[in-house]
N, C-alpha and C positions, 0 to 999 in steps of 0.2 A: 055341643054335648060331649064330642069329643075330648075337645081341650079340656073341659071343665074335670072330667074324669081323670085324666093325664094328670093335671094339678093336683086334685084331690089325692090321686096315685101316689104323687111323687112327693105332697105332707107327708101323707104316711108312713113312706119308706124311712124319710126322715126323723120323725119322731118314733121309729122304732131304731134307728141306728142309735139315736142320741138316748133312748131307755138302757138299750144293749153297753153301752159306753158308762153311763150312768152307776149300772146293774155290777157293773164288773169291769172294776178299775185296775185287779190287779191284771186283769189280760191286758190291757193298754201299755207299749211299750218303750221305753225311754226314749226320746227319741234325741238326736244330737249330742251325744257324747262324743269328743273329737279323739281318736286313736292318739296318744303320747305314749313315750318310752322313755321309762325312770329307769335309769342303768343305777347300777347298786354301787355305792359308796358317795353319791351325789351327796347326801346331807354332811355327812362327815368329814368328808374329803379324807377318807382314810379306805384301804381296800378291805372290803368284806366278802372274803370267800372267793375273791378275785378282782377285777381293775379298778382303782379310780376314777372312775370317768372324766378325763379334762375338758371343759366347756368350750374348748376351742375346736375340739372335733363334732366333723358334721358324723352322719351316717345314709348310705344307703342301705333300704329298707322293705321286704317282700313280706306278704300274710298271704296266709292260706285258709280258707272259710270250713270249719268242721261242721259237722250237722247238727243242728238245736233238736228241741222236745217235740218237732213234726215232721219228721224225715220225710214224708209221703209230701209234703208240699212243697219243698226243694232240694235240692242236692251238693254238696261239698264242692267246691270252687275255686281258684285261685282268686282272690279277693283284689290284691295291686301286688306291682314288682318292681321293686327296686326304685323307689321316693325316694328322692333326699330328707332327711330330717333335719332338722337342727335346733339348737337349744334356743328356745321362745322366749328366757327371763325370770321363770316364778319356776315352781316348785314340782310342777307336773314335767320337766322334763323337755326332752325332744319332741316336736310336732313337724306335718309334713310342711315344704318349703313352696308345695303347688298348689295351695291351699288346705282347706280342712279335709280331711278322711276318720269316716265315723266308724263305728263300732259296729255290726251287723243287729239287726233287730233281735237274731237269735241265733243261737252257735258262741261259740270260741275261736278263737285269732291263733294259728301257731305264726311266731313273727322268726326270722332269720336276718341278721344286721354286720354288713363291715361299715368297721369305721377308720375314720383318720383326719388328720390335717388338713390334706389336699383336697379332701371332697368338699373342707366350705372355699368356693371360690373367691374367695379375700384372702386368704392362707398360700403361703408359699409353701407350703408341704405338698407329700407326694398324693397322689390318687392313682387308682386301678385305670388303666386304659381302656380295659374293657372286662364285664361283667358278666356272666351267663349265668342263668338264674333258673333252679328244676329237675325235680327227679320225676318220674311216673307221673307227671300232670299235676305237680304239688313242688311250686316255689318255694316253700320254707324246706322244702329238704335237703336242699346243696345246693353254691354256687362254685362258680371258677370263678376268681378273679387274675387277672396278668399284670402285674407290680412292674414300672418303669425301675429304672436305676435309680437306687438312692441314697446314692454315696456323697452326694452335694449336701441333703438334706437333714438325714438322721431320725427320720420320723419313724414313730411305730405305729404299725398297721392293728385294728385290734377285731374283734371276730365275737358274736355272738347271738343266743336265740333264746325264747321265751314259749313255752310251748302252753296250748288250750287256756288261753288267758282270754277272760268274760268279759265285760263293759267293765270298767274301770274310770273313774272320773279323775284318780289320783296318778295317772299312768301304768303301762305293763311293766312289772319290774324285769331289768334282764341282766344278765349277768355277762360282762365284757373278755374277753382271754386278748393276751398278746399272743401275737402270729410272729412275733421276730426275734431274734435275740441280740443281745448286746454286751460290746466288749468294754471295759472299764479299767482305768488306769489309776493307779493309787502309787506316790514315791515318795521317800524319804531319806534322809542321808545324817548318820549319824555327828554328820559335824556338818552343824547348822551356818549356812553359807552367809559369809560377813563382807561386804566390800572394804569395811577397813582394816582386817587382815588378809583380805583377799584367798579366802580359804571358804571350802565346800564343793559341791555339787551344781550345776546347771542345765538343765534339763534343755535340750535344744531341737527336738524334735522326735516325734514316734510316727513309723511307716506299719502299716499294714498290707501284709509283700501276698498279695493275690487272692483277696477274698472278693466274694460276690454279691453283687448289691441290688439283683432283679430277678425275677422268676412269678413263678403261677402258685396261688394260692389254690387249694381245691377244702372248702370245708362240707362237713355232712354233718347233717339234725336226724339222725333218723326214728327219731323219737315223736314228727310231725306227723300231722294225721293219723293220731294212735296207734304209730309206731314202739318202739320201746331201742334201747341204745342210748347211746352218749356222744355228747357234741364232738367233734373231732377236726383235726385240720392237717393238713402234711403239703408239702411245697414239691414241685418240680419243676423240671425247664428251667434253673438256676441259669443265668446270665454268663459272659465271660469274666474270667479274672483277672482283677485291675491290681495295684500298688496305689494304695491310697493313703492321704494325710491323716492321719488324726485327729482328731476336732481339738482346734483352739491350742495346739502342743508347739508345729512349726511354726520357723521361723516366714516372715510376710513373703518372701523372695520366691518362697517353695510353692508359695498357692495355688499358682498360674490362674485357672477361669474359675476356680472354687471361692469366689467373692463372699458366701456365705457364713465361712470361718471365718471369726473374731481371733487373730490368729494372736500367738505371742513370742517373741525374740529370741526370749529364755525363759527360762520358770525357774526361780532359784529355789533349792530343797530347803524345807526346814528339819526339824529332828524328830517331826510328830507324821504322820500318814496326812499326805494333801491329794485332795481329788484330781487326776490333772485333766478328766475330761470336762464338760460343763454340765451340770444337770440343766436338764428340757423338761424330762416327762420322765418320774420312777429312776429318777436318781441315776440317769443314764443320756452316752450323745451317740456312740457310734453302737449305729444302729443295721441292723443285715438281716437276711432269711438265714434260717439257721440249719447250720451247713460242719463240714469239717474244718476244725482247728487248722488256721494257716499259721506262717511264722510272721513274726514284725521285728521291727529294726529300731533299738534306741538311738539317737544322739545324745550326748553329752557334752558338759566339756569340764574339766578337772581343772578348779582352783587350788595352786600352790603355793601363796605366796606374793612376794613382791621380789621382783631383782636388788643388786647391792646399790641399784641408786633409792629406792622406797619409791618408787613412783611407778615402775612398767612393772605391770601385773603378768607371771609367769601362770601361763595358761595351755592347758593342749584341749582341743578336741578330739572324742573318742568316740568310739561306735560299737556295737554288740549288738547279734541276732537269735533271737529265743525264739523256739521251734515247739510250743503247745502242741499236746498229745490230746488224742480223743475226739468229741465234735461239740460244738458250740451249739444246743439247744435251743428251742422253739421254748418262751415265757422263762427264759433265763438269764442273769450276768451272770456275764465270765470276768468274773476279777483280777488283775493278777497284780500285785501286789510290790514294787520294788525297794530295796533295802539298801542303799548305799554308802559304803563305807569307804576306805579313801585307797586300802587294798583289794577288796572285794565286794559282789552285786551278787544279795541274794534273790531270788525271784521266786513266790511264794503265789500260788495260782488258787482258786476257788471259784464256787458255783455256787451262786446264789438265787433261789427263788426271788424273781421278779418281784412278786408281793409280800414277800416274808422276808424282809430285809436281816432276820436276824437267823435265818435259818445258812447255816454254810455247811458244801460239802469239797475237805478236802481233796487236790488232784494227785493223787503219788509224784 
């Protein structure tokens, strides 16, 4: 009699959950929508409002759970911290690398994300050594990250967050910032270098005489958890200062262990502005935290000619150090610009927004 009651019981709970489900469909709640992150400019491959996102970069990835429409049933939470994501193939973007991570039944996601190169382990780019992830019991609202040396490399590190974003099937969109900045070489020489008159300019190497290529990222959201503020990032713990090559400028003999540079001999000037660094990522190689203007050192060597037999090329190498004023910013190139003529080298310096390639601001 027991049992029979018990079954009878347990029909009916059943066919009253399944009325209640039935009754009110829109309370039933989506279930399995897999967390991705659509970084802005993915469709276009052009920067909107900030980075391109290159498909080569992974990210690590923290969310923080806000409270849905029944606060008395749970509580705001750090949700996961620090996933890798990476790009899945289609259109929604980044997904987690450890499997799926869904969307919460209810509430909004604030997400806080670096990225880079190195974080997909297939990639010879740099990655953070170590990550610390947390303000007041809320993951999206800062992390520290500790940046190796990466002066081999030239990667840029990039930074960014998406705050009280819902279920989304189409990804959370977010917006990426560069955390580095970068120095750019541009030269030219008014008398366009000819081997059969043995006349011009040759570019033989640029030294960058002590800048610094490692330090601590510290970025803040403080905008998570219905906060209010603006994303932010500032560096410290800058590294020691090295004398490094320039990407791709020196000659192979200079390399020593920097196997990474495709180096070159010389670079002969033409009469028009040639890139002499190599573009990677945003039209830029030599890559750093952004710090004070150090000086660099060109080589050259001055075509003059042939000797009275036409055949031994009368040549000297030459060298000069330019000493930039000011400091080399965070989501900037610093261009500088050289002008060679066969008496004089003018050097012509600017700053240029990272994503606004067409915006320049003069250096005095």
């Amino acid at each position: 009699m027991k049992k029979f009651s018990l079954f009878i019981a347990a029909l009916a709970l059943f066919a009253m959950s399944g009325c209640n489900k039935q009754a009110s469909p829109a309370d039933v709640p989506d279930l399995g929508t897999e967390v991705s992150i659509r970084p802005l400019g993915l469709q276009t491959r052009s920067a909107v409002s900030g980075t391109a996102f290159p498909q080569g970069y992974d990210m690590l990835v923290s969310a923080y759970r806000n409270l849905g429409s029944h606060p008395g049933e749970d509580t705001a939470q750090d949700y996961f911290e620090g996933i890798q994501f990476g790009y899945n193939g289609d259109v929604t973007g980044w997904k987690s690398e450890r499997g799926p991570k869904y969307y919460p039944l209810d509430g909004t996601l604030d997400f806080l994300a670096i990225a880079g190169a190195g974080i997909n382990v297939a990639s010879t780019g740099i990655a953070p050594s170590s990550v610390t992830w947390g303000q007041s019991s809320n993951v999206a609202k800062k992390f520290v990250a500790v940046l190796p040396d990466n002066s081999a490399k030239f990667d840029d590190i990039l930074y960014g967050a998406s705050n009280a974003q819902g279920l989304s099937s189409s990804g959370s969109p977010m917006e990426f910032k560069h955390a580095m900045t970068s120095v750019v070489f541009l030269a030219k020489c008014n008398v366009a270098y000819s081997s059969t008159t043995n006349s011009g300019i040759t570019i033989n190497g640029i030294t960058i005489d002590g800048a610094k290529y490692s330090g601590t990222l510290t970025v803040n959201n403080p905008a998570a958890g219905g906060g209010s503020g603006s994303l932010s990032a500032a560096w410290s713990s800058l590294g020691d200062a090295k004398t490094h090559i320039s990407a791709r400028v020196w000659n192979t003999a200079n390399l020593g262990t920097n196997t990474t540079e495709a180096a070159l001999s010389a670079f002969n000037l033409t009469s028009t502005y040639t890139n002499l660094s190599t573009s990677k990522f945003g039209d830029a190689y030599v890559i750093m935290p952004p710090q004070d203007a150090v000086p660099f050192t060109v080589t050259y060597t001055l075509h003059n000619g042939f000797a009275a037999d036409g055949t031994t090329p009368l040549n000297k190498q030459m060298q000069f150090q330019y000493t930039p004023t000011g400091t080399w910013d965070m989501a900037k190139k610093n261009v500088y610009s050289l002008d060679f003529g066969l008496t004089e080298i003018v050097i012509k310096p600017t700053i240029v927004d990272w994503d606004a390639v067409t915006t320049e601001v003069d250096i005095p």
